[in-house]
ROGUSE-26896 format. One record per residue (C-alpha): x, y, z; residue number from 1. Coordinates in nm, 3 decimals, decimal comma, padded with zeros to 5 digits. Example, Ala and Ser with C-alpha at 12.3 -4.5 7.8 and 13.67 -1.06 7.14 Angstrom:
((01,230; -00,450; 00,780); 1)
((01,367; -00,106; 00,714); 2)
***
This chain:
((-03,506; -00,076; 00,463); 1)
((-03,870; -00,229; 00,451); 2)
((-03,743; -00,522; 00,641); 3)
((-03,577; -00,289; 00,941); 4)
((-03,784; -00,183; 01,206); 5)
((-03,689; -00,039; 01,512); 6)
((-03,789; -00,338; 01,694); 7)
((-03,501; -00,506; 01,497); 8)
((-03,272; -00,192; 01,599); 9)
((-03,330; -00,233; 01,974); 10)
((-03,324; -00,545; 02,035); 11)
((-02,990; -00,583; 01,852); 12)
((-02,857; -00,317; 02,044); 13)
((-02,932; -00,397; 02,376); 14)
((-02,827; -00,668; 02,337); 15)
((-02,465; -00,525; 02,197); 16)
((-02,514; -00,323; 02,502); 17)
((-02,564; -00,632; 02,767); 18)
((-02,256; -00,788; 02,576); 19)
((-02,060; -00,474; 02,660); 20)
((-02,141; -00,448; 02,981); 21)
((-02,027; -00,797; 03,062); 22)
((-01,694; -00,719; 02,957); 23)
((-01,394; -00,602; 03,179); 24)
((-01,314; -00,206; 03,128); 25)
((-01,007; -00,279; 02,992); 26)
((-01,149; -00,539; 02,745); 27)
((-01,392; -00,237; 02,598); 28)
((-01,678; -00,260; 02,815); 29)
((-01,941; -00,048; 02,956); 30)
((-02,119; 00,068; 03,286); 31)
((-02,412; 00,159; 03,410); 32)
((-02,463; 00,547; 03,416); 33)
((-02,201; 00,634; 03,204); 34)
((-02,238; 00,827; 02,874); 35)
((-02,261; 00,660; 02,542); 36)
((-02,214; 00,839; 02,210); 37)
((-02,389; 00,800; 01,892); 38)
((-02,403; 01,003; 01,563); 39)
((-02,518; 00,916; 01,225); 40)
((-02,497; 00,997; 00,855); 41)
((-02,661; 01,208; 00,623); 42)
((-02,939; 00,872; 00,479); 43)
((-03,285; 00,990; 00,548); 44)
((-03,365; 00,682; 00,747); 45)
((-03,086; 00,727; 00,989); 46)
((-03,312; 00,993; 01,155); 47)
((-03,648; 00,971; 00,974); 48)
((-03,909; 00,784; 00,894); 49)
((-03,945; 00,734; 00,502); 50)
((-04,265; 00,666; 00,315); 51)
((-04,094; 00,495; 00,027); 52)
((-03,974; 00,228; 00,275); 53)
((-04,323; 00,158; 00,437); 54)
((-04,279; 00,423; 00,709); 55)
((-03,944; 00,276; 00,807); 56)
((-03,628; 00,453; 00,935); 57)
((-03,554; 00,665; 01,243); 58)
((-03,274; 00,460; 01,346); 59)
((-03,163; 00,663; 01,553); 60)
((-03,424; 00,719; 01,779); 61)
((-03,424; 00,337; 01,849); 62)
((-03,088; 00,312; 01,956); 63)
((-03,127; 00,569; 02,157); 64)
((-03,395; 00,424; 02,333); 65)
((-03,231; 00,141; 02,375); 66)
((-02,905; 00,275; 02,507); 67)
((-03,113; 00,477; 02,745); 68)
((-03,330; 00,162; 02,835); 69)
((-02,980; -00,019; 02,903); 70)
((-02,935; 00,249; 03,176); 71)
((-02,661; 00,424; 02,999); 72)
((-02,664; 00,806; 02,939); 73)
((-02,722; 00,876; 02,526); 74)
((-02,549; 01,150; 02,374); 75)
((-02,597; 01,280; 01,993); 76)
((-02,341; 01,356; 01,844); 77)
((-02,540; 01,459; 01,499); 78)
((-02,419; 01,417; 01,200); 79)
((-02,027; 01,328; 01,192); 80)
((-01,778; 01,089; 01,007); 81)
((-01,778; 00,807; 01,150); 82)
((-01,364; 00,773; 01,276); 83)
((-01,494; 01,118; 01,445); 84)
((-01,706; 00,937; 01,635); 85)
((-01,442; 00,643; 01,748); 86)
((-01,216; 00,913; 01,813); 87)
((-01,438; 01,098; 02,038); 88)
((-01,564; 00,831; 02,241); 89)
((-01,250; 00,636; 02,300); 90)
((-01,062; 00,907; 02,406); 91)
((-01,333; 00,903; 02,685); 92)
((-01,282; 00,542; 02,761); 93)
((-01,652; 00,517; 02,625); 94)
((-01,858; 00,324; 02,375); 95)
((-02,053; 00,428; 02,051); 96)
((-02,291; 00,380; 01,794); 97)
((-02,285; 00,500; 01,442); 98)
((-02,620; 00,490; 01,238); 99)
((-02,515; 00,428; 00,873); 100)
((-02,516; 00,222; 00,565); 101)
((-02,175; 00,316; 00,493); 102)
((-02,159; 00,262; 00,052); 103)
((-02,433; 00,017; -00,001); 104)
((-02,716; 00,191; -00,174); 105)
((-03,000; 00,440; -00,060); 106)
((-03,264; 00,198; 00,020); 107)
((-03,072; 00,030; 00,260); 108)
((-02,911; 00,109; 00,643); 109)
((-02,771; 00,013; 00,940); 110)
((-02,536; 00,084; 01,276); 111)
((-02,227; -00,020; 01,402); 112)
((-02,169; -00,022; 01,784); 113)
((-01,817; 00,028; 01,926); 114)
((-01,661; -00,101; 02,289); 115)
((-01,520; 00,147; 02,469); 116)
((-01,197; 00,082; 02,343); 117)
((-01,223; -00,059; 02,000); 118)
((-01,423; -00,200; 01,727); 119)
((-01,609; -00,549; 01,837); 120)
((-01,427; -00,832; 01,715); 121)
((-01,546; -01,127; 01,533); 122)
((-01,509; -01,371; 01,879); 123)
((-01,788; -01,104; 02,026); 124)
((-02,080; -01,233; 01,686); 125)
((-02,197; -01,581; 01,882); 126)
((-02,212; -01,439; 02,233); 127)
((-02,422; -01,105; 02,067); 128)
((-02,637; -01,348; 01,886); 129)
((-02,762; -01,541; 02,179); 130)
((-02,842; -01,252; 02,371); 131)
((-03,038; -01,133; 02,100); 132)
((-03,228; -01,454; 02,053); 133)
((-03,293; -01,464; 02,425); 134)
((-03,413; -01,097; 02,414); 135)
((-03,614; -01,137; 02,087); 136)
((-03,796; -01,445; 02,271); 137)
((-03,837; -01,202; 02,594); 138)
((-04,031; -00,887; 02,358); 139)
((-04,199; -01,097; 02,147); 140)
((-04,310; -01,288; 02,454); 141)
((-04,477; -00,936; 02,627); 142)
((-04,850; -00,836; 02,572); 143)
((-04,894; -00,640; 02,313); 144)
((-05,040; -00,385; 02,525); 145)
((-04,723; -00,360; 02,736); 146)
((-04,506; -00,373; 02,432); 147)
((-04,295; -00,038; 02,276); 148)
((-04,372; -00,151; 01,927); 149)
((-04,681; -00,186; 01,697); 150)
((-04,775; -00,463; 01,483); 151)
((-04,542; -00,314; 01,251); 152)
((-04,256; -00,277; 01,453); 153)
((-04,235; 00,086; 01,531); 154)
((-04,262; 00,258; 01,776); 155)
((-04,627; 00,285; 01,929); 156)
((-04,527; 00,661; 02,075); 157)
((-04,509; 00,716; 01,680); 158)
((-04,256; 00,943; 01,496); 159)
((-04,062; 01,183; 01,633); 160)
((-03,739; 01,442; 01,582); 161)
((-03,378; 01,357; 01,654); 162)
((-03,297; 01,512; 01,944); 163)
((-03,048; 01,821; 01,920); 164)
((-02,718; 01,754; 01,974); 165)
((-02,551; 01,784; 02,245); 166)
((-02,194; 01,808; 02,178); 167)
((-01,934; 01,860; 01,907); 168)
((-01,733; 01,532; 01,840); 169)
((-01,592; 01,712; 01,505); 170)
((-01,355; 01,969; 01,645); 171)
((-01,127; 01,710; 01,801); 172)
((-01,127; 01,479; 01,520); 173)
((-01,065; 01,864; 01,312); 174)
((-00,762; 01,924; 01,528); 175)
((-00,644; 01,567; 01,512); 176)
((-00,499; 01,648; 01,188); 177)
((-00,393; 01,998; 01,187); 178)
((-00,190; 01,947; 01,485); 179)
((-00,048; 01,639; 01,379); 180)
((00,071; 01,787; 00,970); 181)
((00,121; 02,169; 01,130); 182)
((-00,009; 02,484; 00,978); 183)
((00,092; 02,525; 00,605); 184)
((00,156; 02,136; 00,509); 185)
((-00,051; 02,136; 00,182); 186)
((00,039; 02,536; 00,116); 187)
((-00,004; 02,596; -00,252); 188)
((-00,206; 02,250; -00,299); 189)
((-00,530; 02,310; -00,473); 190)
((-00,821; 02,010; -00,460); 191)
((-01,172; 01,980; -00,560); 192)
((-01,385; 01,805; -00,302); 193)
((-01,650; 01,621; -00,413); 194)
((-01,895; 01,670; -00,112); 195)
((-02,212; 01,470; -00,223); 196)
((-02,424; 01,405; 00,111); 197)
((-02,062; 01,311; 00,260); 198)
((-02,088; 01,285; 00,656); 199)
((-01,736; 01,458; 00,655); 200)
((-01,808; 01,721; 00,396); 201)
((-01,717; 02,020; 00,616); 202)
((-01,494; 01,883; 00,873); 203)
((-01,278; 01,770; 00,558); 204)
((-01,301; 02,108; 00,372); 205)
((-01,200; 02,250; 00,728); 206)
((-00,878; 02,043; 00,778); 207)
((-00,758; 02,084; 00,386); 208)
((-00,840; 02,473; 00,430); 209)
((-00,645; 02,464; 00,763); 210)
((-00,328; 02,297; 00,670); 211)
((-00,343; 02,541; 00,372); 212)
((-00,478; 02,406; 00,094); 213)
((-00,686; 02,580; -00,155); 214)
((-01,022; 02,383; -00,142); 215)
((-01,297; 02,410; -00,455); 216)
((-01,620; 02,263; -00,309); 217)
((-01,833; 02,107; -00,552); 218)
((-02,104; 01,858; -00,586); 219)
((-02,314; 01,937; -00,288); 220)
((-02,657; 01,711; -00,262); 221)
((-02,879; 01,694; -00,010); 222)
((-03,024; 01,390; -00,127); 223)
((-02,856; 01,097; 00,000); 224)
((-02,567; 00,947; -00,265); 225)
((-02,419; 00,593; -00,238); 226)
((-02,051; 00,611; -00,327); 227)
((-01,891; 00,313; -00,340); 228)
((-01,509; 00,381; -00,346); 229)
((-01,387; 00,050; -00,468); 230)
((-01,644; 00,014; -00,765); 231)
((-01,579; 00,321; -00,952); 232)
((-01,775; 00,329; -01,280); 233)
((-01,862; 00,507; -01,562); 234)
((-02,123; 00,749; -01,404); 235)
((-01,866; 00,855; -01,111); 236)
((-01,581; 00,942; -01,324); 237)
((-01,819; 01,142; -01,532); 238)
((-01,929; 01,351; -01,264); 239)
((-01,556; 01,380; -01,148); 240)
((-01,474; 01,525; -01,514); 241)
((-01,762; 01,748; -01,495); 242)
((-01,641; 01,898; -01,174); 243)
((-01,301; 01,943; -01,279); 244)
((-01,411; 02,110; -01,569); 245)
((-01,652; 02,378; -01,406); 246)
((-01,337; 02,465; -01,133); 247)
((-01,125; 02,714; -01,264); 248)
((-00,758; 02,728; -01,270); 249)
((-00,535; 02,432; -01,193); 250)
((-00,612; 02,160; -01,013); 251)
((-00,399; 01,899; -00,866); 252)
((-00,673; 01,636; -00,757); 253)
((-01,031; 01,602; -00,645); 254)
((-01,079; 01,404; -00,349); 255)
((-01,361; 01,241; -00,153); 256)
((-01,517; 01,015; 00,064); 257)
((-01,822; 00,782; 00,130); 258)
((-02,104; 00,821; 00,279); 259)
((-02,005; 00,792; 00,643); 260)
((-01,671; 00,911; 00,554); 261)
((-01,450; 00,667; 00,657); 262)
((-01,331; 00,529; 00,298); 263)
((-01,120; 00,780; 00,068); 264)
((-01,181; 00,848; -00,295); 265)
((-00,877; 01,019; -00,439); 266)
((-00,882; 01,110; -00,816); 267)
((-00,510; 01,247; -00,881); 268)
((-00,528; 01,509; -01,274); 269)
((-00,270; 01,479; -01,515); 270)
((-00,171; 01,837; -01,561); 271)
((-00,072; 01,853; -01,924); 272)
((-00,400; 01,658; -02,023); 273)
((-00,638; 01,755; -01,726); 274)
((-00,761; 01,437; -01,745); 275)
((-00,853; 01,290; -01,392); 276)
((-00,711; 00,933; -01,294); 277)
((-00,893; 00,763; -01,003); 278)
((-00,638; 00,624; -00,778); 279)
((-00,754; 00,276; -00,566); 280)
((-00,765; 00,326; -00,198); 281)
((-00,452; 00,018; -00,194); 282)
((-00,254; 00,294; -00,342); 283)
((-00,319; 00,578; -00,162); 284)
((-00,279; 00,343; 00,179); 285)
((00,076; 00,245; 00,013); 286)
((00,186; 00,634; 00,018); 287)
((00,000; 00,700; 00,362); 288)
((00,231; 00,399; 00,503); 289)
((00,546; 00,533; 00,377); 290)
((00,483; 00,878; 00,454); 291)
((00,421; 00,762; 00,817); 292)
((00,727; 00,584; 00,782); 293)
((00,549; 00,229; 00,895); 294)
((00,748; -00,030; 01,022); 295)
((00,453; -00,262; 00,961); 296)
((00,156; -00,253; 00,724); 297)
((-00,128; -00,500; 00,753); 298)
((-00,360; -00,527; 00,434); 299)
((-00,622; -00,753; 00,352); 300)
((-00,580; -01,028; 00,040); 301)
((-00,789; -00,850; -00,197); 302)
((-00,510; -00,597; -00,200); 303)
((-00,233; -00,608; -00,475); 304)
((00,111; -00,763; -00,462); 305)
((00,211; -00,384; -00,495); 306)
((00,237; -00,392; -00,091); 307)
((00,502; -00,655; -00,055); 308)
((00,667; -00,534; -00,334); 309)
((00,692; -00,146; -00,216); 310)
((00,728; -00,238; 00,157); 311)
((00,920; -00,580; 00,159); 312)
((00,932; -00,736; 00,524); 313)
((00,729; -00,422; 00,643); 314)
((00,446; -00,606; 00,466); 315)
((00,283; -00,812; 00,728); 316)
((00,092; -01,134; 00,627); 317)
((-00,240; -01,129; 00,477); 318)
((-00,581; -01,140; 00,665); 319)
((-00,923; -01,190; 00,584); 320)
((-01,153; -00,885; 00,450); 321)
((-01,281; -00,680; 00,706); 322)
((-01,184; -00,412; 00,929); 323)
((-01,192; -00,699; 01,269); 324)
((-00,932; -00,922; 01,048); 325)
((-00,716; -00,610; 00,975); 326)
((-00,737; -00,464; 01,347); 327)
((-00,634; -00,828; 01,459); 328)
((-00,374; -00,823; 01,216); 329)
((-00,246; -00,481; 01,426); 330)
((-00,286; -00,627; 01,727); 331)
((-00,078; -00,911; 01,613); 332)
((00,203; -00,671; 01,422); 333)
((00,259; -00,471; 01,774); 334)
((00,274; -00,796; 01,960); 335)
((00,596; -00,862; 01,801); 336)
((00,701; -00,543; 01,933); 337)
((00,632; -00,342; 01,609); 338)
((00,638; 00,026; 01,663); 339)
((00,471; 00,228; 01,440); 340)
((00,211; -00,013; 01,295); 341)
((-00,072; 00,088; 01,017); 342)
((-00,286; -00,093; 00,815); 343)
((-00,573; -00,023; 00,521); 344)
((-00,815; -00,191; 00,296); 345)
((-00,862; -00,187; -00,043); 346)
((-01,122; 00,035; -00,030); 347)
((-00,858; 00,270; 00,093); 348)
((-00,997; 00,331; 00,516); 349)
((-00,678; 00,364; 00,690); 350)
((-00,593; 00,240; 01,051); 351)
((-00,345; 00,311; 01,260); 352)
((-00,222; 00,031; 01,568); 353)
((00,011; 00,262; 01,704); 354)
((00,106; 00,621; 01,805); 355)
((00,311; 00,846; 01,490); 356)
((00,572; 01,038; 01,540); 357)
((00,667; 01,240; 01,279); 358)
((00,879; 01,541; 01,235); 359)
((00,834; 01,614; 01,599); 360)
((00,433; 01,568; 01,641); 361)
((00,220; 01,247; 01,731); 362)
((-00,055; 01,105; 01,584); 363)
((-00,198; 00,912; 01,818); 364)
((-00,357; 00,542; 01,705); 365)
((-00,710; 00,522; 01,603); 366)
((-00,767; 00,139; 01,506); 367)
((-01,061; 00,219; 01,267); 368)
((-01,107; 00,308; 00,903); 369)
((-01,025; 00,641; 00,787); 370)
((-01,042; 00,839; 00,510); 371)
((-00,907; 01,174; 00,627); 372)
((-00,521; 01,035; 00,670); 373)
((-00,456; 00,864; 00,405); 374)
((-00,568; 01,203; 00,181); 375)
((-00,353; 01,418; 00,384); 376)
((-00,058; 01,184; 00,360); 377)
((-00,101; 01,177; -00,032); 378)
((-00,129; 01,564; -00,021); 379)
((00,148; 01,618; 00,212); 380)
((00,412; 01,365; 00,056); 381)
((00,330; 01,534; -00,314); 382)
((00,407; 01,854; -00,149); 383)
((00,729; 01,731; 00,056); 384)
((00,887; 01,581; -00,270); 385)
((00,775; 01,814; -00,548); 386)
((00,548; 01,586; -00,748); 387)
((00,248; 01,633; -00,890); 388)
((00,040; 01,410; -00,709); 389)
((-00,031; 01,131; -01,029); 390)
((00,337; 01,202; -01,056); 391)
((00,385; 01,070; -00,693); 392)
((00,175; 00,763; -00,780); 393)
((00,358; 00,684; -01,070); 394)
((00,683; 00,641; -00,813); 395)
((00,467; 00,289; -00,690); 396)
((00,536; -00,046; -00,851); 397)
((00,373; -00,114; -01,186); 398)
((00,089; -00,329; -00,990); 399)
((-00,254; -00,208; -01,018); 400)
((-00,565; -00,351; -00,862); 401)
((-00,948; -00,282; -01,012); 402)
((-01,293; -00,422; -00,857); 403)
((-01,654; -00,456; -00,947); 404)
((-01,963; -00,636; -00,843); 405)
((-02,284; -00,833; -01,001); 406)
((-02,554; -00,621; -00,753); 407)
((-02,851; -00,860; -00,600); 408)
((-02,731; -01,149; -00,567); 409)
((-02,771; -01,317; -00,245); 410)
((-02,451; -01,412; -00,039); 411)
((-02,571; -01,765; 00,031); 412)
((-02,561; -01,782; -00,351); 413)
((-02,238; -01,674; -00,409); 414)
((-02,042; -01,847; -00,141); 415)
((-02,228; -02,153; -00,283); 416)
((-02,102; -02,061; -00,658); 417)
((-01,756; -02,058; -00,467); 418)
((-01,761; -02,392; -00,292); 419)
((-01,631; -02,588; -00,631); 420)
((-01,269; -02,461; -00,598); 421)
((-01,223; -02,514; -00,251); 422)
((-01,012; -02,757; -00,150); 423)
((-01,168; -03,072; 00,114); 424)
((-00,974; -02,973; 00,382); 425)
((-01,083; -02,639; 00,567); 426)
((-00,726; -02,550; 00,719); 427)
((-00,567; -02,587; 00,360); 428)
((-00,569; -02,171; 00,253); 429)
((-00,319; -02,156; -00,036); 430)
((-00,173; -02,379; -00,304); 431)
((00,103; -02,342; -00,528); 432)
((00,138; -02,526; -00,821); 433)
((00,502; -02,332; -00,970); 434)
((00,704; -02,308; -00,934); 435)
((00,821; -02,638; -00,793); 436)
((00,619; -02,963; -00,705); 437)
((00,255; -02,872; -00,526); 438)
((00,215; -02,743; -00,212); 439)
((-00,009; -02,639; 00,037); 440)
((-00,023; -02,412; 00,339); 441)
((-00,224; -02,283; 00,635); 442)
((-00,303; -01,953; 00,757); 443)
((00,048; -01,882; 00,907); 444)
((00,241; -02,183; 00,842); 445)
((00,479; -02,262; 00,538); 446)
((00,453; -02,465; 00,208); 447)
((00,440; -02,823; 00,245); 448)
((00,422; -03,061; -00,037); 449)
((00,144; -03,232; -00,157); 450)
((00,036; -03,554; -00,089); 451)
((-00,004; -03,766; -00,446); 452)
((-00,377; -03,788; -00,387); 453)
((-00,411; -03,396; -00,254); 454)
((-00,204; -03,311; -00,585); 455)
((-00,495; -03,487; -00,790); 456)
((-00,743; -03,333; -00,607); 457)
((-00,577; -02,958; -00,610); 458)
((-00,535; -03,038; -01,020); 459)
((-00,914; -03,065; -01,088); 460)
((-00,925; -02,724; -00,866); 461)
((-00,687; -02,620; -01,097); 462)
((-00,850; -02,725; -01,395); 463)
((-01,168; -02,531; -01,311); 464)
((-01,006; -02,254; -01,243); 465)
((-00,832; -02,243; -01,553); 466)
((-01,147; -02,262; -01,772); 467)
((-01,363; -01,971; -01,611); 468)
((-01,084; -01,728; -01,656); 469)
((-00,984; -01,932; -02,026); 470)
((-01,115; -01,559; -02,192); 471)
((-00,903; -01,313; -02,002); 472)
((-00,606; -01,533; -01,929); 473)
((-00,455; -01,482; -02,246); 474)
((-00,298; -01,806; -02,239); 475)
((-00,131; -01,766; -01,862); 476)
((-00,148; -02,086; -01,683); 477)
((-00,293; -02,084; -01,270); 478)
((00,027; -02,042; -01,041); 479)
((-00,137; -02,001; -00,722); 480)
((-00,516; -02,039; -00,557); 481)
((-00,571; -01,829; -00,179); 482)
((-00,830; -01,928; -00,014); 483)
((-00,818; -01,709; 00,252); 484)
((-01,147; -01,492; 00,230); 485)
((-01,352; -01,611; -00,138); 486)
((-01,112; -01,757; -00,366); 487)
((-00,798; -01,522; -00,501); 488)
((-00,650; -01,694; -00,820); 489)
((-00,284; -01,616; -00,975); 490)
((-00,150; -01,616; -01,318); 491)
((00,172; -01,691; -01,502); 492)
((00,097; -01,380; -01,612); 493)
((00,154; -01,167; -01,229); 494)
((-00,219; -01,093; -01,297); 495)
((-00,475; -01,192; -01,033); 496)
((-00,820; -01,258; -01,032); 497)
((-00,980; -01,272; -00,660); 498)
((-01,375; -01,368; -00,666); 499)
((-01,574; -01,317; -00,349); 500)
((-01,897; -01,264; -00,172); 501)
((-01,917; -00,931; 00,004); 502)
((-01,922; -00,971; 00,367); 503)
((-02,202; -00,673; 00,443); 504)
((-02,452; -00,675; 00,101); 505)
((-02,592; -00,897; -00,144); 506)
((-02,338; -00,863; -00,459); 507)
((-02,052; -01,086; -00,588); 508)
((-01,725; -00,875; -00,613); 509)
((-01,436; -00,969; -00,876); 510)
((-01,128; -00,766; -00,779); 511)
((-00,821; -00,772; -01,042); 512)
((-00,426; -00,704; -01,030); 513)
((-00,281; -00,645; -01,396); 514)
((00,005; -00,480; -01,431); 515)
((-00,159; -00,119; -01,588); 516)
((-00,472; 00,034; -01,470); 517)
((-00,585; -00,008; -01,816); 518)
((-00,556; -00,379; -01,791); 519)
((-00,666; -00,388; -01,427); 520)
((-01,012; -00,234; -01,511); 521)
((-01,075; -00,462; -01,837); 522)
((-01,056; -00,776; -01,613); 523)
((-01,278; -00,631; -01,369); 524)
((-01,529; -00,541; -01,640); 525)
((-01,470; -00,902; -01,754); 526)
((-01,591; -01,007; -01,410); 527)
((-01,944; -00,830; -01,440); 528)
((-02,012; -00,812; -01,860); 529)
((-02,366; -00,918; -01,943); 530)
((-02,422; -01,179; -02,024); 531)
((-02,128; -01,455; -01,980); 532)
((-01,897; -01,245; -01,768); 533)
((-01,683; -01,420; -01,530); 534)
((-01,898; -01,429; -01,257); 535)
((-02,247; -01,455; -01,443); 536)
((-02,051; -01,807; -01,597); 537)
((-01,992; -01,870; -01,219); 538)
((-02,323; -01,830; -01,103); 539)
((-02,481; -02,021; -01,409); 540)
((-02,250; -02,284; -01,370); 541)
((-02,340; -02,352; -00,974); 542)
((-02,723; -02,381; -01,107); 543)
((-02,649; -02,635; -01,360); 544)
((-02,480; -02,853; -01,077); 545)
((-02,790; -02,792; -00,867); 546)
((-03,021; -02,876; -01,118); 547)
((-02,858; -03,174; -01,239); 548)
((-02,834; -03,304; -00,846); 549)
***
């Protein structure tokens, strides 16, 4: 946060906003005079300014300037999940902006800006950037005296309140879903919801209550808490435990989201045991496909193997991490005439490409990440087949995927700790080596063999790959090496160890397939153990090569 002014904010956004407006309607963009939507989460930076960060924060005030400055109308939408937000401004034909850090921790924030149609694609980064360098150069370039901001970066006018807002984005986004499931879909289902400083605390709780569930709120705060729904530790499933103990009664799971709400976490209770089971978002997005009866389900390669082998040719090939590589991976999947296409992360946001029918009612598409669905699919399919819900998850294959992350460690770092097992060439983004002779392929192409001096070259990739997972391989040999997005490594074993940089903070994830949650999680651990953990021996290793260069 000390780094983020709200000079940094508004330039950024206007020029988001200039790239919008150079677009075609139908492309996403945005005009003059129309209204543009923006709502933020619960961080105390989003809307004020924050000693502990050198006076930074109020976010939200600068993008509102900006949008306002870009001669588009602002509207506040206050606090609200942020699919609510896409859902309310594209069924306007208008664009957004969501002030939040999503997971990453307290001291940090951000925004995300939507077309008026979508999410911005990757292909829309370069033409954003030089419009910001060119704008940076133009208010860096004015007097000071003429200037917004002070030598700080803030605004000279000083601090001041979010405006009120103006209109309730969360009732449509409420009635989304109990239209769609019908009154009395989760009758007799009883859930604790975790609410923390969740942007979708009530609107959740409203939807669960209104489809019939019994809801238990619990874990209120007011002060702002990170979740992070892929690295579940320790500390989380304690507090789970201790909110399942203090609810009375039976309980069938306590469910949650992150901060902006658009990532589930889904923690399914073993009735004779009342122990709680956390349940990775891959999982939950398998049931949410079938329940919706998907045709095609797009998923990005740090998921499991569990989704080809659950959905078969439904499965759609594997993109990059990322909500822009999954929506493209949609876009793609209805292209080939597809008709009821979905798609989620491992962090468990679910999208959908296309309308839903289902038992009469449509869902219409919302191409972003959601956590809402993917609960209420979970819920609603326990329900529909008389299963407890840990009982429902036990119905998917034996295929379980685990994460963690080293914290603080730069991304320039870590892709740089990566760059040893890649092969030379750039399009080459798997290679087998069993069964068979080796092979190679690109991004959508099949398995070629190996030249004799690319098999040499793959076999010292091999080789180190081999050694830095030597004390969790238990003897497995490397089958397989994906390059697509970091470097995802298979086993002899059907364990998987996939090692990457994350795309949007400064850690170095591990994510792990075993074949029981119990094994799952110890290879994650593996990952991050201090000291010599796999991906401490990765990062030591890539400063030994430096220093001996």
């Amino acid at each position: 946060m000390v780094d983020l002014s709200q000079l940094e904010i508004y330039l950024n956004v206007r020029a988001e906003l200039e790239y919008l407006m150079s677009l075609p309607k139908e492309r996403g963009g945005v005009r003059a005079g129309e209204e543009f939507f923006l709502a933020y989460d619960r961080r105390p930076s989003s809307t004020q300014r924050c000693p502990a960060f050198a006076g930074r924060g109020e976010i939200l005030q600068a993008a509102l300037r900006a949008v306002q400055d870009a001669g588009l109308r602002p509207v506040n939408l206050g606090v609200l999940p942020t699919p609510a937000l896409s859902h309310y401004a594209w069924r306007r034909g208008r664009g957004g902006i969501m002030v939040t850090g999503s997971h990453i921790p307290f001291d940090r924030n951000g925004y995300k800006t939507l077309t008026a149609t979508g999410e911005l694609s990757k292909e829309a980064e370069r033409p954003i950037e030089t419009l910001s360098h060119r704008l940076r150069e133009h208010l860096l370039a004015e007097p000071f005296e003429q200037s917004l901001f002070d030598e700080m970066g803030m605004f000279k006018t000083g601090s001041a309140p979010a405006p009120a807002a103006l209109a309730n984005g969360v009732t449509e986004y409420r009635d989304r879903y109990l239209s769609f499931f019908g009154a009395g879909a989760l009758a007799g289902c009883r859930v604790v919801l975790y609410e923390h400083s969740a942007a979708g605390r009530e609107v959740l709780r409203d939807i669960l209550s209104g489809l019939g569930a019994e809801v238990i709120a619990a874990g209120r705060s007011e002060d702002f808490v990170a979740v992070d729904t892929e690295a579940v530790d320790e500390e989380m499933l304690s507090r789970v435990d201790r909110l399942l103990a203090a609810a009375p009664g039976g309980v069938q799971a306590v469910i949650s989201t992150d901060g902006d709400s658009d990532r589930p976490l889904f923690f399914s209770i073993e009735p004779r045991l009342r122990r709680i089971r956390f349940e990775p978002g891959e999982r939950l997005g398998l049931l949410a496909a079938d329940f919706l009866g998907a045709d095609a389900a797009v998923a990005p390669v740090s998921c499991s193997d569990a989704i080809e082998i659950a959905l078969g040719e439904r499965a759609a090939m594997r993109t990059r991490i990322g909500s822009p590589f999954v929506i493209a991976g949609l876009q793609r999947e209805s292209e080939k005439g597809r008709q009821r296409v979905v798609g989620f992360e491992a962090n468990g946001g679910f999208l959908t490409g296309s309308d839903i029918a289902h038992d009469g009612r449509t869902l219409p598409a919302l191409p972003t990440r959601d956590a809402a669905l993917p609960i209420l699919c979970a819920l609603a399919a326990s329900r529909e087949r008389g299963l407890a819900p840990c009982e429902l998850f036990d119905t998917l294959p034996r295929c379980h995927g685990a994460s963690a992350r080293l914290a603080d460690v730069p991304r320039q770092r870590s892709r740089k700790a990566l760059l040893r097992f890649y092969p030379a060439r750039a399009d080459v983004i798997e290679i087998r080596f069993s069964p068979g002779p080796v092979a190679w392929r690109g991004e959508t192409g099949e398995f070629r063999e190996a030249r004799p001096v690319e098999a040499r070259e793959y076999s010292v990739l091999r080789e180190a790959a081999s050694r830095l997972l030597s004390p969790v391989a238990n003897g497995a040999s490397v089958t397989a090496m994906n390059f697509l997005d970091g470097v995802r490594i298979r086993l002899s074993s059907g364990e998987a160890i996939h090692l990457r940089a994350s795309g949007n903070a400064d850690e170095l994830r591990i994510y792990a397939q075993a074949q029981s949650i119990e094994r799952a999680a110890a290879l994650a651990a593996a990952g991050v153990q201090e000291p010599g953990g796999i991906l401490r021996r990765l990062l030591e290793h890539s400063s030994q090569g430096e220093a001996g260069t």
